[in-house]
N, CA, C and O atoms as a Tinker XYZ file with bonds, in Angstrom:
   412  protein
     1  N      6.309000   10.540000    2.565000    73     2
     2  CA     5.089000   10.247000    3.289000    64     1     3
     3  C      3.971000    9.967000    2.284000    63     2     4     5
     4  O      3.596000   10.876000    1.544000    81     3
     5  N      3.469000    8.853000    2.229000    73     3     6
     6  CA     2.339000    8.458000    1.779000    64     5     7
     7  C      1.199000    9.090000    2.426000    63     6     8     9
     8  O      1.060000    9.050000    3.649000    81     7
     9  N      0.112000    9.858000    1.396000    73     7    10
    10  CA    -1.294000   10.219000    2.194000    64     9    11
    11  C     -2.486000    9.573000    1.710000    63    10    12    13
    12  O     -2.871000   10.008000    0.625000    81    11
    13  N     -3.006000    8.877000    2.095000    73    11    14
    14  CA    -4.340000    8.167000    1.527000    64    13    15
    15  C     -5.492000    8.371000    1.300000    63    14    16    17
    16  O     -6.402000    8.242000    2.118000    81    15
    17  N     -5.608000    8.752000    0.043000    73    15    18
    18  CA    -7.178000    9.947000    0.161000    64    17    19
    19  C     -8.056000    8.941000    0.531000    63    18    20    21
    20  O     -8.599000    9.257000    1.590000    81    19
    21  N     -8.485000    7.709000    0.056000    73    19    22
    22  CA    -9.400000    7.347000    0.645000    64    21    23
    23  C     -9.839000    7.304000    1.788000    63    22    24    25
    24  O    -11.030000    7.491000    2.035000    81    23
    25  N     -8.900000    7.037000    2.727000    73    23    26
    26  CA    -9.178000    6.829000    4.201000    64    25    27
    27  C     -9.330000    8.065000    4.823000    63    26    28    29
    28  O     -9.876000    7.999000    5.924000    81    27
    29  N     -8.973000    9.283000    4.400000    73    27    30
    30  CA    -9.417000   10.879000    4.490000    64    29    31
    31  C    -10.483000   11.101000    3.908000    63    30    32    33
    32  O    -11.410000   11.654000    4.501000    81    31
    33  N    -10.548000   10.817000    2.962000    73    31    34
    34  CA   -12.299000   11.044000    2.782000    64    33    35
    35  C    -13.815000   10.265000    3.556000    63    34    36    37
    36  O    -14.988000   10.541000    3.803000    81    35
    37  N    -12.742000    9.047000    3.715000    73    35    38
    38  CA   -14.077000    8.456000    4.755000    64    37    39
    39  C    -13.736000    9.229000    6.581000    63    38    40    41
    40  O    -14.775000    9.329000    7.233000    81    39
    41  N    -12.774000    9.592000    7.128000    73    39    42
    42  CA   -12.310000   10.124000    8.252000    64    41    43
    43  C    -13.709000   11.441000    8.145000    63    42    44    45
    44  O    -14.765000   11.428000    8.777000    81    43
    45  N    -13.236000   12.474000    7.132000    73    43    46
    46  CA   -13.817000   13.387000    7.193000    64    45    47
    47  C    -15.421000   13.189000    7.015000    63    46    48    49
    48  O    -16.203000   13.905000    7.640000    81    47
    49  N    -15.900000   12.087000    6.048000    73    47    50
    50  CA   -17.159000   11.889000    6.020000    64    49    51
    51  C    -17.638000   11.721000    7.556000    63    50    52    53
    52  O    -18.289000   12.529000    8.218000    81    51
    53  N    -17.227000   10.671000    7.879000    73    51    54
    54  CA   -17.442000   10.145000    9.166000    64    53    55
    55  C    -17.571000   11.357000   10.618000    63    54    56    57
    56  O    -18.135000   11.285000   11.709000    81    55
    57  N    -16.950000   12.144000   10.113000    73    55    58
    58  CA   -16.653000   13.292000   11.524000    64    57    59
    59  C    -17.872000   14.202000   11.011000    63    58    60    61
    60  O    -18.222000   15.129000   11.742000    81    59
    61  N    -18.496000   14.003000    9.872000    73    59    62
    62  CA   -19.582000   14.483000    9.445000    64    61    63
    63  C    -21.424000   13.731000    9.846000    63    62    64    65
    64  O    -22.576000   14.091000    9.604000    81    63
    65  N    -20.809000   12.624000   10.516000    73    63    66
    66  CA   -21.953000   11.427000   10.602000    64    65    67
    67  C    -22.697000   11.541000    9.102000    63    66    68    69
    68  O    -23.900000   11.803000    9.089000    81    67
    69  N    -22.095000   11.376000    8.045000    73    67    70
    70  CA   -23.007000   11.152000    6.684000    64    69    71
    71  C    -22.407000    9.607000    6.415000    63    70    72    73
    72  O    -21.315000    9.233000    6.845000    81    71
    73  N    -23.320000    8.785000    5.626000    73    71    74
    74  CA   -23.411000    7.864000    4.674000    64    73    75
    75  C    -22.358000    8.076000    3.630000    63    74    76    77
    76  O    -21.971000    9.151000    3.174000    81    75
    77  N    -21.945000    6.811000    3.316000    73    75    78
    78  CA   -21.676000    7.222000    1.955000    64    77    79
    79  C    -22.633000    7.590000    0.928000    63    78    80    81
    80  O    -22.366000    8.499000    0.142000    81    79
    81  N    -23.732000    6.951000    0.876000    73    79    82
    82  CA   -24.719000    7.367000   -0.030000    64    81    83
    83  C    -25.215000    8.651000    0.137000    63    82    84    85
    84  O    -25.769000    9.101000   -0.866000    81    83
    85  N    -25.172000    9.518000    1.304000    73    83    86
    86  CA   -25.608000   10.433000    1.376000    64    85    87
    87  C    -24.574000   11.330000    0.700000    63    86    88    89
    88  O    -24.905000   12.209000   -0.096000    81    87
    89  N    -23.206000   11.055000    1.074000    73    87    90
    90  CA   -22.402000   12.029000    0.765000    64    89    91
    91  C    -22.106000   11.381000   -0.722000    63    90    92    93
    92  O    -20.875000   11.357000   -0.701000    81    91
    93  N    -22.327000   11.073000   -1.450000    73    91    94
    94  CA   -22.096000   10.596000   -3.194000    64    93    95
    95  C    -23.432000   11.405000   -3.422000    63    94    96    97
    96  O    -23.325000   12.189000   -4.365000    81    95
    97  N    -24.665000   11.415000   -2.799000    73    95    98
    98  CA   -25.837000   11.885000   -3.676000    64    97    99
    99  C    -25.421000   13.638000   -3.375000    63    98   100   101
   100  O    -25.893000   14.289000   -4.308000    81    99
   101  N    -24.820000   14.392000   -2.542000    73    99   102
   102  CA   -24.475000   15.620000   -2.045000    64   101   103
   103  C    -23.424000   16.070000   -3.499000    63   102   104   105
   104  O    -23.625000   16.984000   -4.299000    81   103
   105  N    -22.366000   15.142000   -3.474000    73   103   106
   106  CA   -21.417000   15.274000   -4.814000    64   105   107
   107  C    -21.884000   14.664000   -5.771000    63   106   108   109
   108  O    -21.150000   13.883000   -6.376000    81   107
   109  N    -22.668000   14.772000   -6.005000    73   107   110
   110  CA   -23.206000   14.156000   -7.368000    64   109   111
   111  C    -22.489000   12.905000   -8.426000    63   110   112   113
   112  O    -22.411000   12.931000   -9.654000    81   111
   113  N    -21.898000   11.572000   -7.237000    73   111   114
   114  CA   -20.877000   10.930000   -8.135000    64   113   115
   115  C    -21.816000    9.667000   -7.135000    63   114   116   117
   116  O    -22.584000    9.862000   -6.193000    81   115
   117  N    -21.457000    8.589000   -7.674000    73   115   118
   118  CA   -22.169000    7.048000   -7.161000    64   117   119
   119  C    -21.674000    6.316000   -5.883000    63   118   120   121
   120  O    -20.558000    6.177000   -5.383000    81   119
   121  N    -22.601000    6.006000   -5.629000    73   119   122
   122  CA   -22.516000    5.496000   -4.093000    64   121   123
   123  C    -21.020000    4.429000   -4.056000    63   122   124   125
   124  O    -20.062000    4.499000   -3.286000    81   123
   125  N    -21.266000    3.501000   -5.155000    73   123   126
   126  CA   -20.137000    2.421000   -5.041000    64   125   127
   127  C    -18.515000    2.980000   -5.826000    63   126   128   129
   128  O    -17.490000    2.320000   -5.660000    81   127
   129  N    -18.539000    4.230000   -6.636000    73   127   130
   130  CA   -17.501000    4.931000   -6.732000    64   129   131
   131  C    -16.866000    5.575000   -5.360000    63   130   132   133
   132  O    -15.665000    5.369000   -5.184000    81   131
   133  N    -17.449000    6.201000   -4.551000    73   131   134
   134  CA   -17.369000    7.022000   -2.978000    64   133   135
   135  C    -16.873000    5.780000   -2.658000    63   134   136   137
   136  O    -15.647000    5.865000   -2.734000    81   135
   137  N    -17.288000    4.386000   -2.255000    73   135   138
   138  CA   -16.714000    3.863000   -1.833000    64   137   139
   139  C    -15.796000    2.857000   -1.948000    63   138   140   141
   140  O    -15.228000    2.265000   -1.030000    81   139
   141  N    -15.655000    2.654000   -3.425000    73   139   142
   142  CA   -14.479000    2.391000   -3.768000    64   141   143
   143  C    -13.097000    3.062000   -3.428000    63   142   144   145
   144  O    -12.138000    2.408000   -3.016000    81   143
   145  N    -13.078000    4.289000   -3.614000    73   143   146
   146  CA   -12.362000    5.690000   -3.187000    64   145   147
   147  C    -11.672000    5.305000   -1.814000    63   146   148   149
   148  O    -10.493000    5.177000   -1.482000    81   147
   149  N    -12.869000    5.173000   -1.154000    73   147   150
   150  CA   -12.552000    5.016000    0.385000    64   149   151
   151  C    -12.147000    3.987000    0.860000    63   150   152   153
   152  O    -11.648000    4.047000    1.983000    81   151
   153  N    -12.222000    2.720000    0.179000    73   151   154
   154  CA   -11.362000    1.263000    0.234000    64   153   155
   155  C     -9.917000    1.437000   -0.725000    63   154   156   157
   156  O     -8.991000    0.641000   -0.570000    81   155
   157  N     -9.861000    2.206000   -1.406000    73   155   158
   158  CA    -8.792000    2.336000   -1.926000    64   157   159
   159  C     -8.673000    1.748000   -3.110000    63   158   160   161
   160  O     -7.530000    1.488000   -3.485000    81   159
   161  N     -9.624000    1.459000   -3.831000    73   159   162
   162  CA    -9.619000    0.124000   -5.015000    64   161   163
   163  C    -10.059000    1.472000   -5.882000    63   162   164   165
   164  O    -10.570000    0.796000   -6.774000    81   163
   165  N    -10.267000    2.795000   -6.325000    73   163   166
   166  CA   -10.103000    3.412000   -7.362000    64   165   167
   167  C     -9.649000    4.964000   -6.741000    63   166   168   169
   168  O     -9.929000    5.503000   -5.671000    81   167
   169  N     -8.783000    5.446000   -7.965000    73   167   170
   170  CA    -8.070000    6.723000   -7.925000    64   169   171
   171  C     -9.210000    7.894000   -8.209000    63   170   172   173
   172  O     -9.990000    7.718000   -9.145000    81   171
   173  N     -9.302000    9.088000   -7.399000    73   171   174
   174  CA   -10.366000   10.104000   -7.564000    64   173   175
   175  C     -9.813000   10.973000   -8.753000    63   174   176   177
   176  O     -8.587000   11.074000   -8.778000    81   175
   177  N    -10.428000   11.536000   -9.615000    73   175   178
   178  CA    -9.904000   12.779000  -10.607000    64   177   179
   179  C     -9.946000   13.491000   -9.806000    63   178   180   181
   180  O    -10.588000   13.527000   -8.756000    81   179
   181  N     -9.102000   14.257000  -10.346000    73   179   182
   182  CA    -9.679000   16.535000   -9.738000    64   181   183
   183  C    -10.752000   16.539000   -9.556000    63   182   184   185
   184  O    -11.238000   17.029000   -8.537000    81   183
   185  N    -11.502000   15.945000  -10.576000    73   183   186
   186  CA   -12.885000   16.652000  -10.522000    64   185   187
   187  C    -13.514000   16.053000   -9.460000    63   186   188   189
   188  O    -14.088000   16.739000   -8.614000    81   187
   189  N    -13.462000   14.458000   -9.385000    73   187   190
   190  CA   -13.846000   13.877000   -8.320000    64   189   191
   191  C    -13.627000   14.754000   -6.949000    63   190   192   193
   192  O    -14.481000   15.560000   -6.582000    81   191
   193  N    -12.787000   14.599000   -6.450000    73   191   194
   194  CA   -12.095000   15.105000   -5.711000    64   193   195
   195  C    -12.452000   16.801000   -5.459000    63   194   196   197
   196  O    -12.263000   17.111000   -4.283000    81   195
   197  N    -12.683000   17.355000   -5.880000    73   195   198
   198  CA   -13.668000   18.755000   -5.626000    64   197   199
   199  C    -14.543000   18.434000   -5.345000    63   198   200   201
   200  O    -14.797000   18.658000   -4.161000    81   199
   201  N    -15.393000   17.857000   -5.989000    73   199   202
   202  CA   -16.796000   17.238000   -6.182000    64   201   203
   203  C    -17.367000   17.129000   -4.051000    63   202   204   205
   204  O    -18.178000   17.628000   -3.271000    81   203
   205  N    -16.190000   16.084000   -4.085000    73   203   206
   206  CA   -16.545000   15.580000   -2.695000    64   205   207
   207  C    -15.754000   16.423000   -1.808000    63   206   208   209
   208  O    -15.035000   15.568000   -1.292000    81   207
   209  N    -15.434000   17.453000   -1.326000    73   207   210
   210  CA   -14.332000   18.199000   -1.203000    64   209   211
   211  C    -15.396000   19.273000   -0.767000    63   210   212   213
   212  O    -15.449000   19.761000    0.362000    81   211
   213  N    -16.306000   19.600000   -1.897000    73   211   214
   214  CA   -17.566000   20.830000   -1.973000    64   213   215
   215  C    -18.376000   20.277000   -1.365000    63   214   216   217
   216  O    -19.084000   21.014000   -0.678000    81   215
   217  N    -18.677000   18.729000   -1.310000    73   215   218
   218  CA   -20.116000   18.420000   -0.256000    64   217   219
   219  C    -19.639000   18.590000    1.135000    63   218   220   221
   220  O    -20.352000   19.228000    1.909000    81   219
   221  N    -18.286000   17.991000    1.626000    73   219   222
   222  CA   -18.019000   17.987000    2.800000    64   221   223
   223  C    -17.881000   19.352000    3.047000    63   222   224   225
   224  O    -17.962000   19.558000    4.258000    81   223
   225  N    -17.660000   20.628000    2.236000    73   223   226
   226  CA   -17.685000   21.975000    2.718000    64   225   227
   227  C    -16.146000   22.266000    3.451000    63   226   228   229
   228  O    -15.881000   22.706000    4.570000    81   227
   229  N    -15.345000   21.868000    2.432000    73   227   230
   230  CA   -13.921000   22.584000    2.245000    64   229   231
   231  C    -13.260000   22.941000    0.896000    63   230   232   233
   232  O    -13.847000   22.716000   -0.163000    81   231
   233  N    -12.252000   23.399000    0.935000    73   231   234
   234  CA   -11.705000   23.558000   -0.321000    64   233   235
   235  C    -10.549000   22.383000   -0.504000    63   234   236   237
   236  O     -9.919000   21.921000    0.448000    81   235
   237  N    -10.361000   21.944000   -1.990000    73   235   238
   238  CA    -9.749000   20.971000   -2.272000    64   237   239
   239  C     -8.021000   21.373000   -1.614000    63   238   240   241
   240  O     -7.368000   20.674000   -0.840000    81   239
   241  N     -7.714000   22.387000   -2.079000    73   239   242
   242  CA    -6.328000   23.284000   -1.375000    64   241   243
   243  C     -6.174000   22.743000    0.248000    63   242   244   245
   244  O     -5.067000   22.473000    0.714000    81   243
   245  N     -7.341000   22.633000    0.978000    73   243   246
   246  CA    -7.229000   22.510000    2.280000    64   245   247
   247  C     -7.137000   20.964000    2.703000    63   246   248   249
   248  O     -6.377000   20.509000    3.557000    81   247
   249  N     -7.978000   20.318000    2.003000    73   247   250
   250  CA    -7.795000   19.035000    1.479000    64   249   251
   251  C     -6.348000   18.483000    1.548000    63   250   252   253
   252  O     -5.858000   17.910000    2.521000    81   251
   253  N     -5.864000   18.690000    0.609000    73   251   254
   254  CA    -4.065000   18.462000    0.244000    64   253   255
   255  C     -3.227000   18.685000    1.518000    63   254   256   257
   256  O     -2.490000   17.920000    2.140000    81   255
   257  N     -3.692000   20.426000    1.778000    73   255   258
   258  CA    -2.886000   21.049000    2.389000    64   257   259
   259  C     -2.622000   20.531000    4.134000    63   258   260   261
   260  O     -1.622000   20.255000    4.797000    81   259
   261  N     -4.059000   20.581000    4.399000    73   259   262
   262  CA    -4.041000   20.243000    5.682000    64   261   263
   263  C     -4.659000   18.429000    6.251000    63   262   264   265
   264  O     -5.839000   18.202000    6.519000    81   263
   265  N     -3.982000   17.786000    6.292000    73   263   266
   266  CA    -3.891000   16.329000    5.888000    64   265   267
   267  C     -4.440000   16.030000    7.358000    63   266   268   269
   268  O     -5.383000   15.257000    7.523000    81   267
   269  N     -3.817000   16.667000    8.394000    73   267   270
   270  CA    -4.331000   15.965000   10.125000    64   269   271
   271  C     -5.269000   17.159000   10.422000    63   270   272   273
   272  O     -4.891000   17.748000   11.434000    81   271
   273  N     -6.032000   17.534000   10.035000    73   271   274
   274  CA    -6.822000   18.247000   10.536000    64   273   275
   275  C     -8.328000   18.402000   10.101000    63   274   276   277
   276  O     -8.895000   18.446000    9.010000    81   275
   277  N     -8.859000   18.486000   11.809000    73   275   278
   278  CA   -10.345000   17.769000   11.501000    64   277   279
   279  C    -10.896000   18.415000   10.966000    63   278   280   281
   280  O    -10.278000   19.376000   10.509000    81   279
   281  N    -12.855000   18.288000   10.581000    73   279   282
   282  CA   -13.383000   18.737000    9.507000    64   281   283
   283  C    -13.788000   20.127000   10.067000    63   282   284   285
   284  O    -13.949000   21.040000    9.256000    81   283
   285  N    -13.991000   20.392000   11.594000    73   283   286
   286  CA   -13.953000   21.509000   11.720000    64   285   287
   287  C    -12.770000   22.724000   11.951000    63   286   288   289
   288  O    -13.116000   23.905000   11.967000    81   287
   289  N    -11.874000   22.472000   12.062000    73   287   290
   290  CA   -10.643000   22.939000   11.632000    64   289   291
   291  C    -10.434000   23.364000   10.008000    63   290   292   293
   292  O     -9.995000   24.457000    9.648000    81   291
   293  N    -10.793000   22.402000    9.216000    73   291   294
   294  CA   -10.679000   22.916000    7.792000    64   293   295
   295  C    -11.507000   23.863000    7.574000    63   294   296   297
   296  O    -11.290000   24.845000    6.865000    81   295
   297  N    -12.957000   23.505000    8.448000    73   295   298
   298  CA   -13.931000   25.118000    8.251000    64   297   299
   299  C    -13.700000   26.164000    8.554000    63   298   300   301
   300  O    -14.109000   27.166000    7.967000    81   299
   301  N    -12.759000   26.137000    9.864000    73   299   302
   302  CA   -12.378000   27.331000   10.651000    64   301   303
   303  C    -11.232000   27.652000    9.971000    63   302   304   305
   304  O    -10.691000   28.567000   10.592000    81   303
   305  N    -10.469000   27.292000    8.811000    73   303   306
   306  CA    -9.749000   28.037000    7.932000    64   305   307
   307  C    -10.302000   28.486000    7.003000    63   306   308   309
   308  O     -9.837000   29.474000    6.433000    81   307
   309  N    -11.664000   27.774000    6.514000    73   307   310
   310  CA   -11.905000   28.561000    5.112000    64   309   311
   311  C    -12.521000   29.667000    5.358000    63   310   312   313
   312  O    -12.449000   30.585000    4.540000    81   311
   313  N    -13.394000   29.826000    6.766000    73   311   314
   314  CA   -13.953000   30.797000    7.262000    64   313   315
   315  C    -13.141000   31.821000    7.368000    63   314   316   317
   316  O    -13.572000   32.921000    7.022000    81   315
   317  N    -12.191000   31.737000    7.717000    73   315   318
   318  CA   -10.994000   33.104000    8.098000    64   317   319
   319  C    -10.277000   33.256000    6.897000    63   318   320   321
   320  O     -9.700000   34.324000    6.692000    81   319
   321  N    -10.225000   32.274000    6.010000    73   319   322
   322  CA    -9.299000   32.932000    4.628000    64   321   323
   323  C    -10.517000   33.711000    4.004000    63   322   324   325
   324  O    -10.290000   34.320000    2.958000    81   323
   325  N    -11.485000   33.745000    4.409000    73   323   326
   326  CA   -12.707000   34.661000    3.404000    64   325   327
   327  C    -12.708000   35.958000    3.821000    63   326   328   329
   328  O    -12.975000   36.880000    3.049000    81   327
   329  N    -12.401000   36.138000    5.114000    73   327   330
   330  CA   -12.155000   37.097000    6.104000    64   329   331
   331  C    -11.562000   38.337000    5.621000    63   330   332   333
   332  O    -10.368000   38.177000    5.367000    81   331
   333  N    -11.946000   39.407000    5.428000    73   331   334
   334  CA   -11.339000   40.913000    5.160000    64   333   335
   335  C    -10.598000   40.950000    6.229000    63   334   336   337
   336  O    -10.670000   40.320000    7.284000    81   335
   337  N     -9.507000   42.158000    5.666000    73   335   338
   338  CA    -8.326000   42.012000    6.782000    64   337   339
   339  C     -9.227000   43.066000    7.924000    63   338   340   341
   340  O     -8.840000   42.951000    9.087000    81   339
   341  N    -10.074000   43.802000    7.751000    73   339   342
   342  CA   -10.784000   44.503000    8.940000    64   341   343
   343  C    -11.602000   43.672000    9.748000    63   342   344   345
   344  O    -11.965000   43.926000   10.896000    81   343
   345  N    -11.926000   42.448000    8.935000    73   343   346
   346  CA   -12.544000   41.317000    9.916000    64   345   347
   347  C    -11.882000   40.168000   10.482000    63   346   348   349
   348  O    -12.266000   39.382000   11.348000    81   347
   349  N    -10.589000   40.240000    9.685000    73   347   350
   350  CA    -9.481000   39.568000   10.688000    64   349   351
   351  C     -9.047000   39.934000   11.937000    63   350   352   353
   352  O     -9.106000   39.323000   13.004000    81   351
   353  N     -8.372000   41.582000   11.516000    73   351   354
   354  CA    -8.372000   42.844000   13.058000    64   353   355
   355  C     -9.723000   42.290000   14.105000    63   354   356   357
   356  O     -9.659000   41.899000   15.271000    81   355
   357  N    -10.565000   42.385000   13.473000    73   355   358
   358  CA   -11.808000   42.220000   14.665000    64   357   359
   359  C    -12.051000   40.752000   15.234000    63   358   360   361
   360  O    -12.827000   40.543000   16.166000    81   359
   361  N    -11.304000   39.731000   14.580000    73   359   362
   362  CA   -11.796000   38.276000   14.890000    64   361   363
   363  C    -10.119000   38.355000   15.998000    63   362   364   365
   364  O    -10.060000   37.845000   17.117000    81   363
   365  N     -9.575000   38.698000   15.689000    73   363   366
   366  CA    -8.377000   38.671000   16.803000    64   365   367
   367  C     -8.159000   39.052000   17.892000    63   366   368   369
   368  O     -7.540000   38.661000   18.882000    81   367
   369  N     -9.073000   40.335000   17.440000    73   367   370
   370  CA    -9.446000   41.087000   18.945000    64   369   371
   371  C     -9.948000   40.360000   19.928000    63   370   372   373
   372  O     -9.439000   40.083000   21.014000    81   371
   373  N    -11.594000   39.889000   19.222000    73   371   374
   374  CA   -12.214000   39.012000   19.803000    64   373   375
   375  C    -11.786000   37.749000   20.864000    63   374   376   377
   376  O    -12.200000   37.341000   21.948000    81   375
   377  N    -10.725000   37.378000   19.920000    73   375   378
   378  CA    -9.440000   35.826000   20.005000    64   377   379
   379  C     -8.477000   36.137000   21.012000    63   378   380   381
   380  O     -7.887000   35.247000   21.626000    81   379
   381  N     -8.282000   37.392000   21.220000    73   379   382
   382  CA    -7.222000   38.058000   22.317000    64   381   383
   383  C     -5.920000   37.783000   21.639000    63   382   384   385
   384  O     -5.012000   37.405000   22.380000    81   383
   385  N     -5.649000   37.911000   20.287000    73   383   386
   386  CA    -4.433000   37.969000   19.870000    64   385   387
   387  C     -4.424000   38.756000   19.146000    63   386   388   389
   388  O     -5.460000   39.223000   18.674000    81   387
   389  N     -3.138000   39.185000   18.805000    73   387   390
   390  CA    -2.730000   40.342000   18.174000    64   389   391
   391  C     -2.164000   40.248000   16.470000    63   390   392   393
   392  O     -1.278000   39.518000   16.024000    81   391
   393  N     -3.197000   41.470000   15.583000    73   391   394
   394  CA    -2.971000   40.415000   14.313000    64   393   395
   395  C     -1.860000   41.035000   13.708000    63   394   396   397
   396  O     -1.543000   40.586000   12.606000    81   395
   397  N     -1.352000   41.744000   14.062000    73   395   398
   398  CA     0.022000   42.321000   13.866000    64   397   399
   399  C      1.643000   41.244000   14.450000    63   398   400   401
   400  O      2.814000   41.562000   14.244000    81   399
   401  N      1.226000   40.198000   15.056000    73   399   402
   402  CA     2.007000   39.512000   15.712000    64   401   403
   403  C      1.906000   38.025000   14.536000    63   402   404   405
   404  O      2.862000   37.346000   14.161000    81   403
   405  N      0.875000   37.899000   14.271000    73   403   406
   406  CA     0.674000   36.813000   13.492000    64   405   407
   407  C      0.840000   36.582000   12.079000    63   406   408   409
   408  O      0.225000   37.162000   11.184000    81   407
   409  N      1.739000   35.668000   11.945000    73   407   410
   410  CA     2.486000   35.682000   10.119000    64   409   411
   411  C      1.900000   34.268000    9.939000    63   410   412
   412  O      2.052000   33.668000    8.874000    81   411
């Protein structure tokens, strides 16, 4: 399976309603690099790739990891991986599931 960062990075921009210019001046990298990226005509570094990763407000891991899933979905994981396991117990409760059931 081929995954296309560019077209994921503009997906996720987009579900963000930002610019590219807005979101290059947020990651501190150039408007016509962002969108090169996103046409597919240049390869992002790591660093790139965090860079814009940290403006959109996910982690690069989630990035990779979670390829179909929207930008609030990636939040609602990073939010719960920050989560103490006593605030997991309590977010499940909340959730009506049981966190003893969940692997």
């Amino acid at each position: 399976m081929n995954f296309d960062i560019g077209a994921r990075i503009k997906e996720l921009r987009e579900a963000q309603g930002l610019s590219t210019n807005r979101l290059s001046n947020m990651a501190g990298l150039s408007q016509s690099y962002v969108r090169k990226l996103e046409k597919g005509e240049s390869r992002p570094t790591v660093e790139s790739l965090e860079l814009l990763c940290h403006a959109l407000g996910i982690t690069l891991e989630d990035f990779v990891t979670y390829k179909d899933k929207s930008i609030a979905q990636l939040r609602a994981i990073k939010i719960i991986g920050e989560l103490s396991d006593k605030q997991l117990e309590g977010f499940c409760r909340l959730m009506g599931a049981d966190s003893d059931s969940i692997e």
